[in-house]
LOKEDREN-342979 format. One record per atom (N, C-alpha, C, CB): x, y negated, z. Coordinates in steps of 0.02 Angstrom, whole numbers, padded with zeros to 5 digits, always signed. Atoms other than C-alpha are relative to their C-alpha. Glycine has a CB too. Layout:
N
XYZ ...
END
This chain:
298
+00030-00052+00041 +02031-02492-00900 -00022+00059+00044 +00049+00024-00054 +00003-00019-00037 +02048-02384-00774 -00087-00003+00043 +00057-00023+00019 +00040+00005-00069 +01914-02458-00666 -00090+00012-00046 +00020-00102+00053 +00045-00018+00036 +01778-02460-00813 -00025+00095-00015 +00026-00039-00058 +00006-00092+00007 +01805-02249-00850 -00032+00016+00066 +00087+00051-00007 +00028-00032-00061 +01783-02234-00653 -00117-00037-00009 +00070-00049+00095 +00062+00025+00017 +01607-02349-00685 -00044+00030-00056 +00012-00063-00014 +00044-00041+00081 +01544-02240-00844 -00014+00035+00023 +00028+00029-00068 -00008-00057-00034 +01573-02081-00743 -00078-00014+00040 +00077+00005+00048 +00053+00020-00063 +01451-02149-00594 -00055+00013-00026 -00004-00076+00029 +00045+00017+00032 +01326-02181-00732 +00002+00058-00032 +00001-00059-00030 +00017-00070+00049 +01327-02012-00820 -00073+00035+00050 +00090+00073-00003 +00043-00049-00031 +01173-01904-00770 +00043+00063+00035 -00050+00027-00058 -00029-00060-00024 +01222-01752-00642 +00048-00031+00037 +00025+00053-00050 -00055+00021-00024 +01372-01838-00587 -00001-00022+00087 +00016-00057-00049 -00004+00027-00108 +01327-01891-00387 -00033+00094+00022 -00105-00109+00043 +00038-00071-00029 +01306-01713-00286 -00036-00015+00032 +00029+00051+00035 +00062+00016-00031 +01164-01781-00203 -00052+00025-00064 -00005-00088+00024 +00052-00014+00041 +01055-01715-00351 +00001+00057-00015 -00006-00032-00049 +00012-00082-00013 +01117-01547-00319 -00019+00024+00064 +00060+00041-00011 +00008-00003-00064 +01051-01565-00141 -00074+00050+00007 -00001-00079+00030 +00076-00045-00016 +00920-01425-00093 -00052-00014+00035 +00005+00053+00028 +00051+00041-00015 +00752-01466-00053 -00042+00035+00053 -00038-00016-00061 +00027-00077-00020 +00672-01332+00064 -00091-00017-00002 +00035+00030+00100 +00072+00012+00029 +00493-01291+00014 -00062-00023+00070 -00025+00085-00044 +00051+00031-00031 +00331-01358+00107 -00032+00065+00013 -00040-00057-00039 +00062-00075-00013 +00231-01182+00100 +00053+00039-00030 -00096+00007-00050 -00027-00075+00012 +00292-00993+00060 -00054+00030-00019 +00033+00040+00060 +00057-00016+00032 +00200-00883-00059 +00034+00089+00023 -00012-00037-00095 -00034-00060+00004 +00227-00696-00029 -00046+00052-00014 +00037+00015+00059 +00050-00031+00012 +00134-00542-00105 +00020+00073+00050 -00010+00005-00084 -00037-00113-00023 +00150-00362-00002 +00022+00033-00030 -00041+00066+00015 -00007-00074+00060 +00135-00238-00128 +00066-00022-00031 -00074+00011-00075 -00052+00009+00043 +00279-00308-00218 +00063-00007+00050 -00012-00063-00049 -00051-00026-00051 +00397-00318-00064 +00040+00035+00010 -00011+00013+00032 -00021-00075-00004 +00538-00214-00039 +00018-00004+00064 +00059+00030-00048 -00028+00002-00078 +00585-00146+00134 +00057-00029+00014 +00012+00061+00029 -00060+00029-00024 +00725-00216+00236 +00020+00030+00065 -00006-00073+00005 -00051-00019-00072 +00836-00172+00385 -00010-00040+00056 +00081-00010-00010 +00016+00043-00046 +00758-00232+00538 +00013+00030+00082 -00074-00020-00018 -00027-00041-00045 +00799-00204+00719 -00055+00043+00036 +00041-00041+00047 +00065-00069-00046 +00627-00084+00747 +00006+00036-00054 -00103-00018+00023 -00007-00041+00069 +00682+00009+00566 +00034+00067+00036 +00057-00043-00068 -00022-00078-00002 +00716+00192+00591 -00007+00050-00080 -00058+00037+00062 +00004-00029+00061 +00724+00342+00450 -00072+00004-00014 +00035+00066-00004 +00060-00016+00018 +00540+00356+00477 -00049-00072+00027 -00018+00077+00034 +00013+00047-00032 +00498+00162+00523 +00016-00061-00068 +00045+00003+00073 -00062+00035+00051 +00510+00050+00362 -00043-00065-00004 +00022+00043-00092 +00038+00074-00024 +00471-00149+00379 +00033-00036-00080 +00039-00049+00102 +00015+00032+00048 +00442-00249+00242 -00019-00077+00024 -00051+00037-00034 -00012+00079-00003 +00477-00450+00280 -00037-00040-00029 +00055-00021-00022 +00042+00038+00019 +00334-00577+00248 +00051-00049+00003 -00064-00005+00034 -00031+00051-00020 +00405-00720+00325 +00060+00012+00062 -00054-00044+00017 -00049+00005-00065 +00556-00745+00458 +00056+00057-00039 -00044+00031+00093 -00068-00068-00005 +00682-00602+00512 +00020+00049-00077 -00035+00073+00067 +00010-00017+00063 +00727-00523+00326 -00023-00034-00040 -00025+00040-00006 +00014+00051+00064 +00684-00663+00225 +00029-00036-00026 -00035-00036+00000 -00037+00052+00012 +00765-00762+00123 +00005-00086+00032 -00012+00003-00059 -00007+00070-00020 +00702-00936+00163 -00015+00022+00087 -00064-00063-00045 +00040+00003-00086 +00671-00886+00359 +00052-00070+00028 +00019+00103+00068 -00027+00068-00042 +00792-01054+00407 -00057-00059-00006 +00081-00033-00036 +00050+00016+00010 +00632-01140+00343 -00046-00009+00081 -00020+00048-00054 +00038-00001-00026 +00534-01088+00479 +00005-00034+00059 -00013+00048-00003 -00029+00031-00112 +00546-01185+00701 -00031+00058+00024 -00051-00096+00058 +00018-00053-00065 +00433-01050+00797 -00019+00069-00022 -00065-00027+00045 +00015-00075+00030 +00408-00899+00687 +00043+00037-00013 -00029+00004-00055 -00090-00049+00000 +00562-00766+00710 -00051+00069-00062 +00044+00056+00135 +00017-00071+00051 +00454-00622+00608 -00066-00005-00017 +00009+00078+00036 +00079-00028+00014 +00292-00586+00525 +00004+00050-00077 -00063-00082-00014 -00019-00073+00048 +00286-00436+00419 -00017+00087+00018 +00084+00000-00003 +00034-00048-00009 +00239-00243+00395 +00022+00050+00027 -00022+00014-00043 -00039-00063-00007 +00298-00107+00482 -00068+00073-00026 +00035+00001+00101 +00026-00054+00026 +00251+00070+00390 +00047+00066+00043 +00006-00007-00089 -00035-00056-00040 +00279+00224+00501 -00024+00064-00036 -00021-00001+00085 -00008-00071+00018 +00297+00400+00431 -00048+00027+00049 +00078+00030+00004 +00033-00041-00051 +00186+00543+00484 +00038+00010+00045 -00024+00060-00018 -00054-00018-00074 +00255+00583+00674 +00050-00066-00019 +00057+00099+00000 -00041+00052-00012 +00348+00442+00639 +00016-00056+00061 -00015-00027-00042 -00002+00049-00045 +00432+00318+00756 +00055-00060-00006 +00005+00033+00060 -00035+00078+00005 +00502+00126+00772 +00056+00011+00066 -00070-00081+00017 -00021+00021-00074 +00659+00080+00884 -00025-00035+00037 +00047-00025+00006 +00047+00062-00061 +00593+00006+01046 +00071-00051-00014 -00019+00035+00121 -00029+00097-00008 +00647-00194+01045 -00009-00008+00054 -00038-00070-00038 +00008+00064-00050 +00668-00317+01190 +00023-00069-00011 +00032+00013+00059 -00021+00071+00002 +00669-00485+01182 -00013-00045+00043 -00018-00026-00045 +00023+00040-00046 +00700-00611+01297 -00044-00077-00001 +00052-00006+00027 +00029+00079+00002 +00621-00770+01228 -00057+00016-00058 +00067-00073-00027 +00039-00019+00048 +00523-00699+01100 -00075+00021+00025 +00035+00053-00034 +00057-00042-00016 +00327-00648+01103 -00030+00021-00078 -00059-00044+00054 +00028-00045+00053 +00233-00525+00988 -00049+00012+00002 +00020+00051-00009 +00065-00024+00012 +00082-00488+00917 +00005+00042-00055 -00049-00051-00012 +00019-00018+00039 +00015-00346+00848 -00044+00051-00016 +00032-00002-00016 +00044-00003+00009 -00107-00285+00726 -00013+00070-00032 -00011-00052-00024 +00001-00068+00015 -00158-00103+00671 -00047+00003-00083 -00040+00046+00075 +00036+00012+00084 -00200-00122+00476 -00047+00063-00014 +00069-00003-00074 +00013-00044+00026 -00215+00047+00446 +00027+00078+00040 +00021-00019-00062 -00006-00058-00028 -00207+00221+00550 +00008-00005+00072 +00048+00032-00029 +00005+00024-00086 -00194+00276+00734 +00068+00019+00026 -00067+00046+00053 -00053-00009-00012 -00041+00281+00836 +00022-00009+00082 +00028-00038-00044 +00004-00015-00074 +00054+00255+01017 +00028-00069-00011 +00039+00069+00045 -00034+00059+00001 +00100+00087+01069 +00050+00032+00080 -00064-00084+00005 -00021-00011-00052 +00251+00131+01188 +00051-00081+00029 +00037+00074-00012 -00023+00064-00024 +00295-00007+01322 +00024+00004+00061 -00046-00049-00001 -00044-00010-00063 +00410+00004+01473 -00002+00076-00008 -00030-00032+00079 +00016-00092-00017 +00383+00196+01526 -00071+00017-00013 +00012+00026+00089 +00058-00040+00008 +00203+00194+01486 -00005+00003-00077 -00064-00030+00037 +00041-00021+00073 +00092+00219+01315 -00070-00008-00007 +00005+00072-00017 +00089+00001-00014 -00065+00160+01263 -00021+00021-00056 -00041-00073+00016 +00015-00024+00072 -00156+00234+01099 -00028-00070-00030 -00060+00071-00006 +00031+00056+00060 -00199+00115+00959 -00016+00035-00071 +00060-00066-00018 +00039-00002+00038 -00326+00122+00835 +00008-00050-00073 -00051-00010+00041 +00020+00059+00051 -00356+00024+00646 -00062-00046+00028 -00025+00034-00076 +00044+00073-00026 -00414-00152+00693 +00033+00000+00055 -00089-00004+00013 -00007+00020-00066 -00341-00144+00873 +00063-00060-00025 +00023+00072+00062 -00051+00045-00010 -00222-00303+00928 +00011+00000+00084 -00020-00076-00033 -00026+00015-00083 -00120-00350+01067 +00061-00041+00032 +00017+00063+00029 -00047+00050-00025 -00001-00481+01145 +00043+00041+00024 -00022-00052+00049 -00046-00040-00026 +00168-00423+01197 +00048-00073+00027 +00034+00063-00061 -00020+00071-00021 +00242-00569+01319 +00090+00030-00022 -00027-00031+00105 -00086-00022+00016 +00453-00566+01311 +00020+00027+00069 +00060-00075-00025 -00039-00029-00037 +00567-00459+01423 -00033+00078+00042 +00021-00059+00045 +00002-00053-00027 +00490-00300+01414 +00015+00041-00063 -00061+00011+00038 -00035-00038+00061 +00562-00155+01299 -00074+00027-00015 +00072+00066+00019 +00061-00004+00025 +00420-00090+01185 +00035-00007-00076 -00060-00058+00030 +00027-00045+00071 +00369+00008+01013 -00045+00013-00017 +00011+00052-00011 +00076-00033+00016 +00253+00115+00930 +00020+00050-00041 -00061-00050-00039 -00002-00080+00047 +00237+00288+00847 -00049+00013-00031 +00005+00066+00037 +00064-00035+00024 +00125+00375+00747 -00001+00070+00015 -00011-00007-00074 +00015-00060-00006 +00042+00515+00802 -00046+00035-00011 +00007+00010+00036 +00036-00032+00008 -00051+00567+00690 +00033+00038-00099 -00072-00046+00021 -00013-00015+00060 -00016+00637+00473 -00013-00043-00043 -00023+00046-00015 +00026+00038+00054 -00082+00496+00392 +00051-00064+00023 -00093-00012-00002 -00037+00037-00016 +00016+00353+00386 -00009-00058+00044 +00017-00010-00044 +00019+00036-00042 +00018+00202+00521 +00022-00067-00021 +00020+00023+00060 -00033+00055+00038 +00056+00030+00450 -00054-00061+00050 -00011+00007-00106 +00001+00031-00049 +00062-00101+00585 +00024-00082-00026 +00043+00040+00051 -00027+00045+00016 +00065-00307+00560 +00018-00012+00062 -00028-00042-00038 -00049+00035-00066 +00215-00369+00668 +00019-00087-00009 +00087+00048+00000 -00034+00080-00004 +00238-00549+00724 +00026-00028+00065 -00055-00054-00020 -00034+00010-00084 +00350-00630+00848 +00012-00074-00030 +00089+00057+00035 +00010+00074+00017 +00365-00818+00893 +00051-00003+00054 -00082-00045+00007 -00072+00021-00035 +00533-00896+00985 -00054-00023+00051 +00067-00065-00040 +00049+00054-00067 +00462-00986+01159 +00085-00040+00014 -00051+00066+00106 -00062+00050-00017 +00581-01130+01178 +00035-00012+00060 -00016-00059-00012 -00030+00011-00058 +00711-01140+01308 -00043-00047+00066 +00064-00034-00025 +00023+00033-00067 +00621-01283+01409 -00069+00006+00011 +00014-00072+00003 +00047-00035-00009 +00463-01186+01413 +00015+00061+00056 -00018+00018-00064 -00019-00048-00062 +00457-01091+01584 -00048+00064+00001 -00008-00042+00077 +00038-00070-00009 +00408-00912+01591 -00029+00002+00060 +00044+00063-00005 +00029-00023-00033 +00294-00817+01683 +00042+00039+00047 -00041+00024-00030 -00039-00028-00036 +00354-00718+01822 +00035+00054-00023 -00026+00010+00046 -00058-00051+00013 +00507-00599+01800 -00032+00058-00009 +00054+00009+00056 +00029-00096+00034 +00481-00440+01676 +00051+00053+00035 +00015+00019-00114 -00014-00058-00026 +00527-00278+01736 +00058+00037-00042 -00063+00038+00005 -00066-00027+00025 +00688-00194+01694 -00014+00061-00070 +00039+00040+00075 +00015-00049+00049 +00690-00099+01531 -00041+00066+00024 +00065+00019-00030 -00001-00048-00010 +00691+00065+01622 -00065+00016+00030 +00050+00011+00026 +00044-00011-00096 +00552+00025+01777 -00083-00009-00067 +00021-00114+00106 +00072+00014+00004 +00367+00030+01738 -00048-00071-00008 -00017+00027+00053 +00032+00068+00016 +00289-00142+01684 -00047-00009+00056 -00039-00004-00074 +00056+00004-00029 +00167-00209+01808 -00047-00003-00015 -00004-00027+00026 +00043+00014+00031 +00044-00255+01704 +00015+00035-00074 -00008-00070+00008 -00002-00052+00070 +00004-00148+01541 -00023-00066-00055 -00073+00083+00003 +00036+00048+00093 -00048-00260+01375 -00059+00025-00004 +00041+00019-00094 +00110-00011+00019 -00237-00302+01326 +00013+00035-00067 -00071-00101-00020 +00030-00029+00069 -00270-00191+01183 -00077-00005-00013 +00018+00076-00005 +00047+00025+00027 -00420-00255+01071 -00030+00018-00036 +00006-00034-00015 -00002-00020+00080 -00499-00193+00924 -00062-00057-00020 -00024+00100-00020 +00023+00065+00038 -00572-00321+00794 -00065-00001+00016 +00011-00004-00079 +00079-00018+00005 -00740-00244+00790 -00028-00015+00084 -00015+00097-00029 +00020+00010-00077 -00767-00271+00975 -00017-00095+00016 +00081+00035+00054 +00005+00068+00004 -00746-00469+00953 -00052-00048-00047 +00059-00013-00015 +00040+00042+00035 -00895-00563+00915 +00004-00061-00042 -00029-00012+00033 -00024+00033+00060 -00896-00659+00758 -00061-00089+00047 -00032+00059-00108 +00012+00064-00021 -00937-00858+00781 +00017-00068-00035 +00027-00001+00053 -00026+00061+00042 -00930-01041+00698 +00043-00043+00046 -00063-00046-00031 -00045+00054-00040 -00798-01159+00760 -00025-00062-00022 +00082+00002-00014 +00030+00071-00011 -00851-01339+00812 +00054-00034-00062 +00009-00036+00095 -00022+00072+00034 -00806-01469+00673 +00055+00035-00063 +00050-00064+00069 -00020-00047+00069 -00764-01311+00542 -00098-00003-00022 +00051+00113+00026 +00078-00022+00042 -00918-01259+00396 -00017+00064+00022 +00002+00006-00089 +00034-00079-00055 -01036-01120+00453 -00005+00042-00069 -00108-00008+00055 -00022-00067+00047 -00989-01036+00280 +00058+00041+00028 +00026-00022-00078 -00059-00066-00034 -00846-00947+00390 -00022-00004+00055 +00087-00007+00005 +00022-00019-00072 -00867-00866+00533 +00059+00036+00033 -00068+00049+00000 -00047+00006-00031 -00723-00844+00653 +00002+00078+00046 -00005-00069+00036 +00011-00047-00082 -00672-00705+00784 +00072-00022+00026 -00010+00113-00005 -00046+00039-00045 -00543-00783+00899 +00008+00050+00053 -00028-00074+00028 -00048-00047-00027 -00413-00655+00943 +00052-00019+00070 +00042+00014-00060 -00070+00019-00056 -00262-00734+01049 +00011-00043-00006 +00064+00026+00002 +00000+00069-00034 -00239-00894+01123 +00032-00013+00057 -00059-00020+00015 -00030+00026-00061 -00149-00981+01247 +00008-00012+00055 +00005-00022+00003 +00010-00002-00083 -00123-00961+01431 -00045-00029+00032 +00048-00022+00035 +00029+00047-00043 -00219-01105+01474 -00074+00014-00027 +00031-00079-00006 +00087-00010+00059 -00374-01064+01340 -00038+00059+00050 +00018+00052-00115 +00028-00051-00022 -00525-00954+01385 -00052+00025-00061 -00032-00018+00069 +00046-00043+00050 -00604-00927+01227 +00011+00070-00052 -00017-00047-00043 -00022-00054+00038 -00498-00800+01142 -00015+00066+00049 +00081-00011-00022 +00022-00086-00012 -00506-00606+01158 +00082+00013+00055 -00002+00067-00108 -00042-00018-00041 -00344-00601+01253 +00042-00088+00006 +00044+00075-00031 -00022+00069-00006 -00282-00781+01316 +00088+00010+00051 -00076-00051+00049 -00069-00021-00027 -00082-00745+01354 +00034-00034-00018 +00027+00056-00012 -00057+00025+00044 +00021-00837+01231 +00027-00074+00028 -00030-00006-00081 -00029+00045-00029 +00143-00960+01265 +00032-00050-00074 +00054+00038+00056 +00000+00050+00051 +00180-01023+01089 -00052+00004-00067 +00071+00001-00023 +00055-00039+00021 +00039-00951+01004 -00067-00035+00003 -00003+00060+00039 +00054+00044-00003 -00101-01067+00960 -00059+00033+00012 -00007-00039-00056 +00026-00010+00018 -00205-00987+00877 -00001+00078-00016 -00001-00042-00026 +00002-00060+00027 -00216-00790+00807 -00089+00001-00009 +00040+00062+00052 +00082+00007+00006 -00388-00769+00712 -00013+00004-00058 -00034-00059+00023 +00018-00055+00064 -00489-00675+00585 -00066-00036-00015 -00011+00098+00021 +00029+00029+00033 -00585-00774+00450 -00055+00039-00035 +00039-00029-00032 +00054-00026+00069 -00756-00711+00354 -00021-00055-00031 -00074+00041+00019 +00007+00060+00046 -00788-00820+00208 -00066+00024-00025 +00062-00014-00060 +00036-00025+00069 -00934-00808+00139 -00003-00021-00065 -00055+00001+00006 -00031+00004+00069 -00974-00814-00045 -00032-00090+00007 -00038+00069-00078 -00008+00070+00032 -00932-00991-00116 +00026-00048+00093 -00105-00032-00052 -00025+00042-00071 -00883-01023+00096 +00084-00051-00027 +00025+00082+00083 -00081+00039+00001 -00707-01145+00116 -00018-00016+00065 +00026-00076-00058 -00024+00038-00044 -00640-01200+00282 +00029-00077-00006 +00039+00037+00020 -00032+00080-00016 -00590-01366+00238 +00072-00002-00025 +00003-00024+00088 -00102-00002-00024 -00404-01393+00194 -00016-00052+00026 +00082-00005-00063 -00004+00051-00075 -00331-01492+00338 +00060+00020+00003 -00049+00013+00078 -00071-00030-00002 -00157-01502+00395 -00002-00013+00099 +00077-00060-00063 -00036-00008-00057 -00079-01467+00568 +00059-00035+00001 +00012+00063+00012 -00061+00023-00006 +00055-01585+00640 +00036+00030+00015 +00009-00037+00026 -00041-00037-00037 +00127-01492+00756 +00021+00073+00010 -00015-00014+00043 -00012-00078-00001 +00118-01319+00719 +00007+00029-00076 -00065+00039+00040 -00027-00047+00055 +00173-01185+00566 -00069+00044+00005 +00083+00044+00018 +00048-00061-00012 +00030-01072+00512 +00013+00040-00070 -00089-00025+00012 +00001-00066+00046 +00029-00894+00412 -00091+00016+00001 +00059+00078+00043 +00069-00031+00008 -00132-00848+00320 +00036+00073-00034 -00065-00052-00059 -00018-00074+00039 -00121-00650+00259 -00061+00016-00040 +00016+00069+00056 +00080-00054+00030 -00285-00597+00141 -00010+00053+00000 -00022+00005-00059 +00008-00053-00006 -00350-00443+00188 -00053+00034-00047 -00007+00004+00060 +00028-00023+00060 -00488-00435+00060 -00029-00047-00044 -00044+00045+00014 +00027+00057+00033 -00569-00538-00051 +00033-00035-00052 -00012-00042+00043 -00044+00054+00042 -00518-00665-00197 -00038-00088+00013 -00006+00029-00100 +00030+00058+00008 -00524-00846-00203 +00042-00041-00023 -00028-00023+00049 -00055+00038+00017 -00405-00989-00213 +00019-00043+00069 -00019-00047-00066 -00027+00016-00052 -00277-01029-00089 +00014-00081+00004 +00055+00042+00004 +00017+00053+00013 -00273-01218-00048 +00093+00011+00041 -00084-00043+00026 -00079-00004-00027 -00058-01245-00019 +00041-00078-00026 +00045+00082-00044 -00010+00067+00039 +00013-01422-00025 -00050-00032-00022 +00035+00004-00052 +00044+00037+00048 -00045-01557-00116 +00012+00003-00074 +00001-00066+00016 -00018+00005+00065 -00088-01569-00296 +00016-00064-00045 -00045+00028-00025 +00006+00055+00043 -00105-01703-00430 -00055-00052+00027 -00017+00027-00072 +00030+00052-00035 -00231-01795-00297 +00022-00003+00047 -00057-00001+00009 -00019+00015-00053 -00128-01787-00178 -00009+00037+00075 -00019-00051-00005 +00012-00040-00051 -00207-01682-00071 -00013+00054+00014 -00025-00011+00020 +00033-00079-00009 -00254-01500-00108 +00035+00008-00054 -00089+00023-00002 -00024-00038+00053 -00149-01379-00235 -00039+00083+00008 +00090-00002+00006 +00069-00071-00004 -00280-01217-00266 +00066+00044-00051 -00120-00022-00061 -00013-00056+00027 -00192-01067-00306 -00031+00078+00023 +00063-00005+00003 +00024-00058-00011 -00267-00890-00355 +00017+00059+00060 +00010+00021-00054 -00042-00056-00074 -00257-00756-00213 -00065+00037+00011 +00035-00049+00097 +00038-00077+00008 -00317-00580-00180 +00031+00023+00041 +00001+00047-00065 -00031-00057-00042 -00280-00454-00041 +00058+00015-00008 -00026+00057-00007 -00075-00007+00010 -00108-00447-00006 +00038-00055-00007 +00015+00035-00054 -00025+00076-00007 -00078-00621-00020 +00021-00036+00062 -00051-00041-00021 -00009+00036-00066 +00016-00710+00123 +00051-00056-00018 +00028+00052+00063 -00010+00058+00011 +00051-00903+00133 +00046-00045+00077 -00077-00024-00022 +00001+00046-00055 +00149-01005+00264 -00005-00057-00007 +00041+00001+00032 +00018+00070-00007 +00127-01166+00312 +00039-00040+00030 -00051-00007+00029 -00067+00049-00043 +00254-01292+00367 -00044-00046+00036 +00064-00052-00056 +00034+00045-00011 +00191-01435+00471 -00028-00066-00025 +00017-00003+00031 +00040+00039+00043 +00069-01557+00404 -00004+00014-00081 +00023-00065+00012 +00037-00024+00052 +00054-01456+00244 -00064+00016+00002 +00024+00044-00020 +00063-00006-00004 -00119-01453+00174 +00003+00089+00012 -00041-00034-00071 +00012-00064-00015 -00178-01293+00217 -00087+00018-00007 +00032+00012+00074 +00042-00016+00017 -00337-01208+00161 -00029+00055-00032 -00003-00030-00013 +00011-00040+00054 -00459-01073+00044 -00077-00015-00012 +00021+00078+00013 +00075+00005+00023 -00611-01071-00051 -00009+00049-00016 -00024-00041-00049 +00001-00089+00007 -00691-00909-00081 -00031-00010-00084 -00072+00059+00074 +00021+00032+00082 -00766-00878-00249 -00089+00017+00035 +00039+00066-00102 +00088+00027-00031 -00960-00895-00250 -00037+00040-00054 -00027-00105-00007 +00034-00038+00013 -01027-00745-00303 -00046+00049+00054 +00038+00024-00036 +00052-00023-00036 -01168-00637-00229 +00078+00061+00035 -00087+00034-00057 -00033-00068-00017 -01092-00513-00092 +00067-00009+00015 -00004+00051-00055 -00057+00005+00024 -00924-00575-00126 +00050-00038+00070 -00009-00044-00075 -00040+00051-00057 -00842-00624+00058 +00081+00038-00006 -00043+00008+00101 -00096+00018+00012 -00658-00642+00082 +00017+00016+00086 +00029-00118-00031 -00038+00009-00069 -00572-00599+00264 +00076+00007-00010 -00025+00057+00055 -00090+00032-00012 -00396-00677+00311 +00014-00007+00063 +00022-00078-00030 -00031+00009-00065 -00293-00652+00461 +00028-00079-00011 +00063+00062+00016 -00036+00077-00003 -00221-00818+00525 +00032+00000+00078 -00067-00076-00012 -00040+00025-00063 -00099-00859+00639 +00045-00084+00025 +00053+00054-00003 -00041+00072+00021 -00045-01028+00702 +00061-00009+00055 -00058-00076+00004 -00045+00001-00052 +00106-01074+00824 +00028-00087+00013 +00062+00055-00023 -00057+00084+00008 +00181-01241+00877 +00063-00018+00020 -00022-00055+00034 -00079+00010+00010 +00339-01295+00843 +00023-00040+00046 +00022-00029-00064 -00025+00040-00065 +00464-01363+00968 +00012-00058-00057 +00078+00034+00056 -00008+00049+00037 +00489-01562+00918 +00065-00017-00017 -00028-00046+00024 -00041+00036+00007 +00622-01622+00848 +00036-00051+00025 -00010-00009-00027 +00009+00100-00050 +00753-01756+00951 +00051-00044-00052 +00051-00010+00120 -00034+00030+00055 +00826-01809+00765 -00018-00026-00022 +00019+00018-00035 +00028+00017+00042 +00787-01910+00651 +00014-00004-00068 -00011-00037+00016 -00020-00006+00060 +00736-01920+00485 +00038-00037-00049 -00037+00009-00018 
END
C-alpha cells in the first residue's frame, strides 16, 4: 500500500522540484526614466548611477562579458569616485552636458556626444564643471584571464603615458555596412585592437560600439550573434524592438521609444524596425562584446 501512495504522489502535478527550476531569460527589457538609482562604486552625494544592465541589477548573473552598462547623473560641480580596474575596460558616452574626464593625474574636457575607451589599470573619473547637469552612459566589459594585456598601466598615482581618444559623435562620418540595408546608416565608434575602421580601434573585448540612424520605415535585419552579448539603448525615435523569437519562430516585435534599452544574450534574435512615417528616423546606441566560451556542457 505503501508503495502505491509513494506512486500517486510522483503523479500529482507540482510534485518533482524540477518544475520549480528557474529559467534565466534570453533578452532584458529596461526603461531609464523609470529606474531608480543604486549604490555603485563611482556613486558619490553628488554622483547618482542608475543600473541598465550588469553591476546593480538584478539579473546581472545573466550576463559573460558585460560587468556594467548604465547612467551616471552628476550634480552641478558635481563629482564621481575615481575607479580602477584591473581586467575591466570602459566606455564612455556624454548624453547630455559638459564636464572633466579625470584620468591618472591628468584631465581632459568632454562635451555632449563625445566618447572614449578607457583600457584597464588606470584610475579614472569625471566631474562636472559646469551648472547644468552632466549625465554620462557608463559601460565596462570583463577581458578574460587568458586574454593578454597590453603593456603595463601606470601606477594610480604616476601620469598615464598615453591619454584616451576623446571623440565626439558629430565628427564621425555616417555610412552603410556591407551585407546590412541602406535604410540605416551607421557611424562606427570603437572597435577592436586589430580593426581599422572604427573612430577609436582599442578594445580588447569590445566588438562593436555604434550609433544607428534608421530611417523612416528603415530595419536592420534581425539576426543573431553566436558569440557575443549585445545592448541596444534608443536615444530617439519609436518603432518596434525585434527581441527573441515569436510565434514564427523567429522575430518577437515589441513597442519602444527613447529610453528603451534591450540586451541580448547570445544567438538571440536581435533587431528594430522604425515606423514609416515621413521625417520620422529613430537613433540607437549599440554595443556588442564577445563572450568568453564555455568548457561545459550543456
Amino acid at each position: 500500500m505503501s508503495k502505491t501512495l509513494l506512486f500517486l504522489l510522483l503523479l500529482m502535478p507540482g510534485s518533482l522540484p524540477a518544475q520549480d527550476r528557474h529559467v534565466d531569460a534570453t533578452w532584458l527589457h529596461r526603461y531609464l526614466p523609470r529606474l531608480n538609482e543604486t549604490k555603485a562604486d563611482l556613486s558619490s552625494a553628488t554622483c547618482h548611477y542608475k543600473p541598465m544592465f550588469g553591476a546593480g541589477d538584478a539579473d546581472i548573473r545573466i550576463l559573460r562579458s558585460v560587468s556594467r552598462f548604465g547612467e551616471a547623473t552628476l550634480d552641478a560641480h558635481g563629482s564621481c569616485q575615481g575607479v580602477l580596474y584591473d581586467r575591466d575596460e570602459e566606455i564612455y558616452f556624454v548624453l547630455q552636458g559638459t564636464g572633466i574626464l579625470q584620468y591618472g593625474d591628468g584631465t581632459l574636457p568632454l562635451r555632449a556626444n563625445d566618447f572614449t575607451y578607457l583600457a584597464p589599470g588606470v584610475k579614472h573619473g569625471f566631474a562636472n564643471n559646469s551648472s547644468q547637469p552632466l549625465r554620462i552612459l557608463v559601460m565596462g566589459f570583463k577581458i578574460p584571464d587568458l586574454v593578454a594585456l597590453g603593456a603595463p598601466s601606470q601606477l594610480p598615482t604616476q601620469q598615464p603615458t598615453q591619454q584616451p581618444k576623446i571623440v565626439n559623435l558629430d565628427d564621425v562620418r555616417e555610412e552603410t555596412v556591407q551585407g546590412h540595408p541602406t535604410s540605416v546608416l551607421y557611424k562606427l565608434l570603437v572597435g577592436p585592437r586589430s580593426g581599422k575602421r572604427d573612430a577609436i580601434d582599442e578594445a580588447y573585448v569590445v566588438t562593436s560600439f555604434f550609433w544607428m540612424n534608421f530611417a523612416p520605415g528603415g530595419t536592420n535585419f534581425p539576426h543573431h550573434h553566436e558569440t557575443a552579448e549585445e545592448i541596444y539603448l534608443v536615444i530617439a525615435g519609436d518603432g518596434e524592438m525585434v527581441a527573441g523569437s515569436g510565434m514564427d519562430g523567429v522575430e518577437g516585435r515589441f513597442p519602444a521609444k527613447a529610453g528603451d534599452a534591450y540586451y541580448f544574450r547570445p544567438n538571440c534574435t536581435v533587431g528594430f524596425y522604425n515606423q514609416n512615417k515621413p521625417g520620422a528616423n529613430a537613433h540607437i546606441l549599440a554595443v556588442r562584446s564577445r563572450i568568453p566560451l564555455s568548457n561545459t556542457e550543456d
